[in-house]
C-alpha positions in Angstrom: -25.1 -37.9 -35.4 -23.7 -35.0 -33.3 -21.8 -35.2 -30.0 -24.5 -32.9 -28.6 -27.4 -35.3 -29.7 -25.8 -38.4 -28.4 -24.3 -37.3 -24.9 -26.9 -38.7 -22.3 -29.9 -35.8 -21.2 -28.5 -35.4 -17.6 -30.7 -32.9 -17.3 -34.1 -34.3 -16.6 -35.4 -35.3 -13.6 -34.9 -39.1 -12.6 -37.6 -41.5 -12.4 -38.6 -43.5 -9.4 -36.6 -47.1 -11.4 -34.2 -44.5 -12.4 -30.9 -42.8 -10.5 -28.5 -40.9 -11.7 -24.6 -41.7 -11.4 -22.4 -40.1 -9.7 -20.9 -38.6 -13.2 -24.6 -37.7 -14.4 -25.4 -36.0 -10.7 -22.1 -34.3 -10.7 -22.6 -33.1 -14.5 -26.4 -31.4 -13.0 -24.7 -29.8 -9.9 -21.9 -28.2 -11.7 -24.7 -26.9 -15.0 -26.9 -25.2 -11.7 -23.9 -23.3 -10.4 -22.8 -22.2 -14.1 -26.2 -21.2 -14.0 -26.6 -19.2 -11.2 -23.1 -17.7 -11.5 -24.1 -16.7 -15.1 -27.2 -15.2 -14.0 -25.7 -13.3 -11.5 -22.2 -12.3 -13.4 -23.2 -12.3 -16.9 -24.5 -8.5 -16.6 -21.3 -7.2 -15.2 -19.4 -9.4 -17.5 -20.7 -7.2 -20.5 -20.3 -4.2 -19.2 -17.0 -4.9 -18.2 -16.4 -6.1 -21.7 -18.2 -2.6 -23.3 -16.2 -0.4 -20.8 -13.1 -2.4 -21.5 -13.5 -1.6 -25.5 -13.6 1.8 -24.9 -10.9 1.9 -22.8 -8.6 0.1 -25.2 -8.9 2.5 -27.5 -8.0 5.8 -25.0 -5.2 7.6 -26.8 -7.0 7.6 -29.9 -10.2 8.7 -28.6 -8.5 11.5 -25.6 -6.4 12.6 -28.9 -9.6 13.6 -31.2 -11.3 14.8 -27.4 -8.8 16.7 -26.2 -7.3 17.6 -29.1 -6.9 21.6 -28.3 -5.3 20.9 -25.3 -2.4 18.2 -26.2 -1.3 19.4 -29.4 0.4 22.8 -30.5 2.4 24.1 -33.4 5.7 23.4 -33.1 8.5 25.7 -33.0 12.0 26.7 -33.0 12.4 27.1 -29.0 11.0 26.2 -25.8 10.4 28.3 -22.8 12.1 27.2 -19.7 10.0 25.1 -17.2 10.0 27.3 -14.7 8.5 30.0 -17.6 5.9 27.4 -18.3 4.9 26.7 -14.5 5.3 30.8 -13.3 2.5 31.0 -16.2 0.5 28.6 -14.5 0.9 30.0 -11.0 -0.2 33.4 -12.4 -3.5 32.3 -13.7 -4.1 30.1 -10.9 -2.8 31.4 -8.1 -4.7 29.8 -5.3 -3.3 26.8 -6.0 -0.3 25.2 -5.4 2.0 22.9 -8.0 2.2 19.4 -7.6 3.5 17.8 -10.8 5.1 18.4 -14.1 4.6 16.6 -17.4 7.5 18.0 -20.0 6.7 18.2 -23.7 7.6 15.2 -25.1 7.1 15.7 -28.7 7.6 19.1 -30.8 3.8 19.0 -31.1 2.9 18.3 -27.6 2.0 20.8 -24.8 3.4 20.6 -21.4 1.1 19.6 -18.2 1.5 21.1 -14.8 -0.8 19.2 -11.9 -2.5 21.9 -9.4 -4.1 21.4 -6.1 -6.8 24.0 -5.0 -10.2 24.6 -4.2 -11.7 23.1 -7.6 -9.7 20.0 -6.2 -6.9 17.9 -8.5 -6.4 19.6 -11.8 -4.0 19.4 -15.1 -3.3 22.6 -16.5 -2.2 22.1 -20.1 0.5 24.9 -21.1 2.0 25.9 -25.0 5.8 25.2 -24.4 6.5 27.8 -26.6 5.4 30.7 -25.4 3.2 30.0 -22.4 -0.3 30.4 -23.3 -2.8 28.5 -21.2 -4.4 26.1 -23.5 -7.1 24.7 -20.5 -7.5 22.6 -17.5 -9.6 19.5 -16.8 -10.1 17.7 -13.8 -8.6 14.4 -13.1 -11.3 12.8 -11.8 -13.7 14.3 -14.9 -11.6 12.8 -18.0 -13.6 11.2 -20.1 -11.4 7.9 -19.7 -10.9 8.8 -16.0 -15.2 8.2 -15.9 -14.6 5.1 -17.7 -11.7 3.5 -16.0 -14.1 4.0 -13.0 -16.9 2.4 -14.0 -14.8 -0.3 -15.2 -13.2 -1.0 -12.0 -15.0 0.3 -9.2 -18.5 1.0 -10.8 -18.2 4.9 -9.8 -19.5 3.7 -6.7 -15.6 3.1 -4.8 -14.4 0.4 -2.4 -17.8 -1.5 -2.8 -17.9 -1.1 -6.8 -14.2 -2.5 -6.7 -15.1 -5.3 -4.7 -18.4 -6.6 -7.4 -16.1 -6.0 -10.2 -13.3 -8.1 -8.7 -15.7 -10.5 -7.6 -17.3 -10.5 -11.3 -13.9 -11.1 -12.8 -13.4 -14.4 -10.6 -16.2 -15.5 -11.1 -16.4 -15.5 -14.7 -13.0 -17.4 -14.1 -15.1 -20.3 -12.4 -17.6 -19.7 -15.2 -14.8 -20.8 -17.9 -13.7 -23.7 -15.8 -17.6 -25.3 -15.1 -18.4 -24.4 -18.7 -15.0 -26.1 -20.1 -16.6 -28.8 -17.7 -20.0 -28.7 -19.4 -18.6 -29.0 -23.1 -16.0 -31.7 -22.5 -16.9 -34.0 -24.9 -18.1 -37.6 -23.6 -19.2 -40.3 -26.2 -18.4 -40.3 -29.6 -16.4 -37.8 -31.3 -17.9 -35.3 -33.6 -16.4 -31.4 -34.5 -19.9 -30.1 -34.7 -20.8 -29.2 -31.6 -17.9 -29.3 -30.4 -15.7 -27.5 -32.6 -17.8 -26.3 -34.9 -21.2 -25.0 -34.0 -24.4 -26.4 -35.9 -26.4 -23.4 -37.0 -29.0 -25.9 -38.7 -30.4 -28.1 -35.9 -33.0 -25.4 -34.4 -32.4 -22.8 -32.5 -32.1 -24.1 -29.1 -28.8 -26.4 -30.5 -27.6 -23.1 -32.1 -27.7 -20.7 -29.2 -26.2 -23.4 -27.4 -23.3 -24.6 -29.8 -23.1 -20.4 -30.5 -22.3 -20.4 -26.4 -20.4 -23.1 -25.5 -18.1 -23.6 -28.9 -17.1 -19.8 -28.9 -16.6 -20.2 -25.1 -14.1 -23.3 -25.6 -12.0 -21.2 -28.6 -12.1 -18.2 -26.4 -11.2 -20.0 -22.9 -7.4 -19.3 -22.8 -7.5 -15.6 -24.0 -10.2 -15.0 -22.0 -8.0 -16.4 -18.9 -5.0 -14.8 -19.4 -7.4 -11.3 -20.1 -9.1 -11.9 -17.0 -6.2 -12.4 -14.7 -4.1 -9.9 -16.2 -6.5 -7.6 -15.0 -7.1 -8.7 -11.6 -4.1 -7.3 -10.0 -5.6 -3.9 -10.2 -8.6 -4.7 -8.1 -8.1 -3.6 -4.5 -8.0 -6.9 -2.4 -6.9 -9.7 -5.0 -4.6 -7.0 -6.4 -3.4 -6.0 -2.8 -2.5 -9.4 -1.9 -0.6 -9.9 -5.0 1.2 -6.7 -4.5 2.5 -7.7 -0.9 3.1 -11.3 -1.9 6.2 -10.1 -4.3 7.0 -7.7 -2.2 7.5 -10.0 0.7 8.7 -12.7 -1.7 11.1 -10.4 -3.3 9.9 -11.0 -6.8 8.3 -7.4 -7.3 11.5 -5.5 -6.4 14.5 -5.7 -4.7 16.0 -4.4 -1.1 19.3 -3.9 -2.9 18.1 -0.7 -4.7 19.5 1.3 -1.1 22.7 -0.5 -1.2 20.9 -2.8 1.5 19.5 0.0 3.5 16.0 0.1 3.1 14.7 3.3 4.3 12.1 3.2 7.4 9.2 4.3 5.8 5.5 3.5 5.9 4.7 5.2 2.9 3.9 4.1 -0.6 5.2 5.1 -3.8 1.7 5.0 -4.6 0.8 7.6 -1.9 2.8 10.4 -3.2 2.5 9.9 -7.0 1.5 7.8 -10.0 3.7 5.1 -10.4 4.1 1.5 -12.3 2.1 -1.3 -11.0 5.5 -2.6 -9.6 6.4 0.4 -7.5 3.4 1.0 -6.1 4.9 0.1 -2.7 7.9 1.1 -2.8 8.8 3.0 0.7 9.6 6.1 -0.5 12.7 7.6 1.4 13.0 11.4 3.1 15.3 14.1 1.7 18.2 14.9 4.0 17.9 18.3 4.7 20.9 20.4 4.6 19.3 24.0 4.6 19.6 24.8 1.4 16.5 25.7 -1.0 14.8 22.8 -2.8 16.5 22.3 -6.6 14.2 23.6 -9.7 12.8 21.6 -11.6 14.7 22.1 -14.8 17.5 20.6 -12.3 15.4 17.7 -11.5 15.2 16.5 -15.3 18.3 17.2 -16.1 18.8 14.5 -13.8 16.2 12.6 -15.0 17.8 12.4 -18.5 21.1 11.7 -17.1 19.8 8.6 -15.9 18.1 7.7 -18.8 15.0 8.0 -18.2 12.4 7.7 -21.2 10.4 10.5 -22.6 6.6 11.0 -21.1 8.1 10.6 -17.9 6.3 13.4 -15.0 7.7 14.7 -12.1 5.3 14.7 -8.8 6.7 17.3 -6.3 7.8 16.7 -2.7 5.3 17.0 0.1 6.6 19.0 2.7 10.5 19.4 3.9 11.6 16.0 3.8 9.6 14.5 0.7 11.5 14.1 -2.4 10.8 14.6 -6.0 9.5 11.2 -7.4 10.1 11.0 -11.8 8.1 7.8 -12.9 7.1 7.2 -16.4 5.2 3.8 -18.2 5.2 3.9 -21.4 3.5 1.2 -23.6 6.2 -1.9 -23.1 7.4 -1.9 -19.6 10.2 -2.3 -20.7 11.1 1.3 -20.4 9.0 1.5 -16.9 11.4 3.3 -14.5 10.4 4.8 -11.0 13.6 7.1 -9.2 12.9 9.0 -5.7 15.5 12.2 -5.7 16.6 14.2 -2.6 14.8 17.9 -3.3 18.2 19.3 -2.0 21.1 17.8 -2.7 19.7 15.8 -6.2 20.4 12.3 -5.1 19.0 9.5 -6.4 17.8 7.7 -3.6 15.6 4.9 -5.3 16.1 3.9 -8.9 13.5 1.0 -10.0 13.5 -0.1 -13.5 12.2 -2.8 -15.1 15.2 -4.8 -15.4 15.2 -5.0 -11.5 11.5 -5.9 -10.9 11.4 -9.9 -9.9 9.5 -12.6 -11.9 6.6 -12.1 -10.8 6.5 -8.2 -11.1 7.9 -8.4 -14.6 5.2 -10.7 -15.5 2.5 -8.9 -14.2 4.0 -5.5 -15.7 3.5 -7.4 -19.5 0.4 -8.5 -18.5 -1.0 -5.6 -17.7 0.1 -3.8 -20.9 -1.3 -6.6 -23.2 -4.7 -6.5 -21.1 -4.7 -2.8 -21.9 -3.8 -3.4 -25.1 -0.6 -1.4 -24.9 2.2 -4.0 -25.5 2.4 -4.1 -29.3 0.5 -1.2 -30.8 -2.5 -1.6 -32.9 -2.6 -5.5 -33.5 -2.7 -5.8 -29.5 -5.9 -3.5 -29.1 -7.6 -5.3 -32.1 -6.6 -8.8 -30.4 -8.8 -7.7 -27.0 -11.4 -6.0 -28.5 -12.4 -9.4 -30.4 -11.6 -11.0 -26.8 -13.9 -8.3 -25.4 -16.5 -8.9 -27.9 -16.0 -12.8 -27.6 -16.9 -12.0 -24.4 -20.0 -10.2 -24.9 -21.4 -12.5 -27.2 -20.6 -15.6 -25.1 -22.4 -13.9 -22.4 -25.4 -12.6 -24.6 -26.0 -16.4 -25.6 -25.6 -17.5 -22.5 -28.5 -15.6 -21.2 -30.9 -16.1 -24.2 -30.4 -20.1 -23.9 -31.6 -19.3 -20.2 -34.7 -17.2 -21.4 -35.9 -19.6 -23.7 -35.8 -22.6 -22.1 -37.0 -20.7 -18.6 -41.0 -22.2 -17.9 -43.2 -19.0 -17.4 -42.9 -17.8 -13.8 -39.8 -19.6 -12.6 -36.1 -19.1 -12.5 -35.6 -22.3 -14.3 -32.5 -22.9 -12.1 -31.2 -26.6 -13.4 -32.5 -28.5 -10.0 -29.7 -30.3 -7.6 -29.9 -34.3 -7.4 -31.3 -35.5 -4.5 -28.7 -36.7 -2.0 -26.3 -35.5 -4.1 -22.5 -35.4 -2.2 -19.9 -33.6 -3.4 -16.6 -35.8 -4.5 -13.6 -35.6 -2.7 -11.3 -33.8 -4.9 -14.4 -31.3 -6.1 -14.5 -30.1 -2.9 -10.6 -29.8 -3.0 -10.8 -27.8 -6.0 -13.4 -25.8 -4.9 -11.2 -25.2 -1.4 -8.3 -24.0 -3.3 -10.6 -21.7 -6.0 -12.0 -20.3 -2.7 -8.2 -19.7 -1.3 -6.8 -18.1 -4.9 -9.8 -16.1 -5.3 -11.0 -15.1 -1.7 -14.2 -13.1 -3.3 -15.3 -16.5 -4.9 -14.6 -18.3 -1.6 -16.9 -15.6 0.6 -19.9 -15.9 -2.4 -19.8 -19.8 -2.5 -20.4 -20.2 1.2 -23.4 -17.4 0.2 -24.7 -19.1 -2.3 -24.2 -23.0 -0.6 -26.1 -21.4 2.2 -29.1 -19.6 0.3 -29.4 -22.7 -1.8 -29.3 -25.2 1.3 -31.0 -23.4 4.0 -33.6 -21.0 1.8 -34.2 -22.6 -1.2 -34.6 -26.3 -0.6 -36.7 -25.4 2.8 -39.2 -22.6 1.6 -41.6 -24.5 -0.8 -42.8 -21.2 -3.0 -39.0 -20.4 -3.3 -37.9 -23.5 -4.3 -41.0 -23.7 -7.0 -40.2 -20.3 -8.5 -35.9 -21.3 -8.4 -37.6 -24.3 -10.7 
């Protein structure tokens, strides 16, 4: 006999001899708010998981898409940089320079960032002999589109917020469903372990939900929170905790003299995830004209700084030129501010200085993106992504099925029930990591307390 088959129907309504225990009434509150979490979440889960494929696979896919414009034949000599970006200037010449991308393969174009009317634009330039090979607009690459609807929906601050809040909750979704699946009497790997494809298809779209679920749980935790600290207010916090903490990066890089500044690294250009707020420090003036670029990497390769690396300009008199690369490992990550004058360095990050908790994140980040080691790491999330899908899929057709016509078919709450003292402790301190979970519980405790068990057609069609 199966684990499934013998673990007690908690499920059913009580009779008038009957109550439930406290472990039966605790096992039907936590299976209604799976429910209604998954019924809410699922939807964004999948098409976080579908956006999240696609995004995995970006530099193959911008590679065959913009092939034209990345990749020229190469030669035996390189115009200078300031050749490449006076090309540039000509063609577009009501628009002002703001970054520079060098070659960084014999086969690879140059990219010079433009302001102007059109708005943000890379121009994409034949290092050879100067020929424009096209622009886009940054906010109209193809992955640029998806790595919006990804994390902010295409629909900005509030998008960010239902994605964030999607990704936490799907957290509390693994934990109640790890909940739901414990085993309880005795032992058996099918349906636990193994799923039972033979037992109808109610016990299959279940064992197909939970089982994969259970095999999938840690992956599926350490994908979702090495995403989260990209999401504007769980990923802000994060961000100022090591800062403040000193485990994202040190005070030392001034020599102890942090510079008075209220500005982000991630104001001014793009940066790692670990220097986003870095105070970025003012160029000291000294009347002479601003160094040229060519200068600016020949510092840049003095210090060692790894190829792909692009050079955001300064903004007005006292910015400074900011050289930031990321490639796949972080490893390599390295962030320097440099006086536009005199060629200081005036801020050197690398990844060997970030703190524990910055260098952590940093790895995580590349192995959510799929980054960290090549092609194995992108195959590794896309079955994580499509574990995810199908988990959720399941999930929703065990739901449809077993829904009575013209209900919800929300698993009803005990009567009386009371939460136990260290559920409410755990559900305290979900509410305190996650602050988006903490704001929807109180949501959903109140709909479900002061709506649903008061309004009788509600409550009838919740089920």
């Amino acid at each position: 006999m199966s684990l499934q088959q013998e673990r007690p129907d908690y499920t059913k309504e009580p009779t008038v001899k009957q109550e439930l225990s406290k472990v039966q009434s605790l096992y039907r509150a936590v299976w209604r708010w799976h429910f209604y979490a998954g019924i809410v979440f699922a939807p964004f889960v999948i098409l976080l998981a579908i956006t999240g494929i696609i995004y995995l696979f970006k530099p193959q896919i911008e590679n065959v898409i913009y092939k034209d414009y990345y990749y020229v034949q190469a030669q035996q000599k390189q115009l200078t940089t300031e050749q490449q970006i006076e090309a540039v200037k000509k063609k577009y010449s009501d628009a002002s320079v703001t970054r520079y991308k060098p070659s960084f393969e014999a086969d690879r174009s140059s990219e010079v960032g433009i302001a102007g009317k059109a708005g943000m634009m890379t121009v994409f330039v034949n290092p050879y002999n100067g020929k424009i090979l096209g622009d886009l607009k940054n906010d109209e690459k193809f992955m640029n589109e998806v790595e919006s609807l990804h994390g902010k929906l295409m629909i900005g601050t509030t998008g960010d917020r239902i994605v964030e809040m999607a990704a936490c909750w799907a957290m509390i979704l693994l934990i109640t469903g790890l909940y739901l699946w414990w085993p309880r009497n005795k032992k058996d790997i099918f349906g636990t372990l193994i799923p039972r494809l033979s037992k109808g298809k109610r016990i299959m779209l279940r064992d197909l939900h939970a089982v994969p679920a259970f095999w999938f749980s840690l992956f599926v935790s350490i994908f979702i929170l090495t995403g989260l600290p990209w999401s504007g207010l769980w990923g802000g916090l994060i961000n100022r905790v090591a800062t403040a903490t000193q485990t994202g990066y040190p005070t030392g890089l001034w020599d102890g003299n942090v510079p008075q500044s209220t500005v982000p690294s991630k104001d001014v250009a793009k940066v790692p995830w670990a220097a986003e707020n870095l105070p970025v420090p003012e160029s000291n003036q000294s009347g002479v004209s601003p160094l040229a670029v060519a200068q600016i990497m020949k510092i840049a390769d003095e210090n060692k700084v790894g190829k792909g690396y692009s050079i955001t300009f300064p903004k007005g008199e006292k910015g400074v030129y900011t050289v930031a690369v990321s490639p796949d490992k972080p490893e390599g990550q390295a962030t320097l501010h440099i006086d536009q004058y005199s060629g200081k360095v005036l801020a050197d990050l690398r990844f060997k200085d970030y703190g524990i908790l910055a260098k952590a994140i940093s790895i995580g980040v590349a192995l959510h993106e799929g980054r960290y080691f090549g092609l194995a790491n992108q195959l590794l999330d896309l079955i994580i992504c499509l574990g995810l899908i199908g988990i959720s899929l399941t999930g929703i057709m065990m739901w449809w099925k077993r829904k009575p016509s013209g209900t919800l078919g929300a698993p009803s709450l005990p009567k009386n029930f009371r939460l136990l003292k260290g559920v409410t402790i755990l559900i305290i301190i979900l509410g305190i990591i996650f602050p988006l979970v903490g704001a929807s519980f109180l949501v959903v405790l109140a709909l479900d307390w002061l709506i649903i068990k008061r309004i009788p057609v509600v409550k009838q069609w919740i089920g």
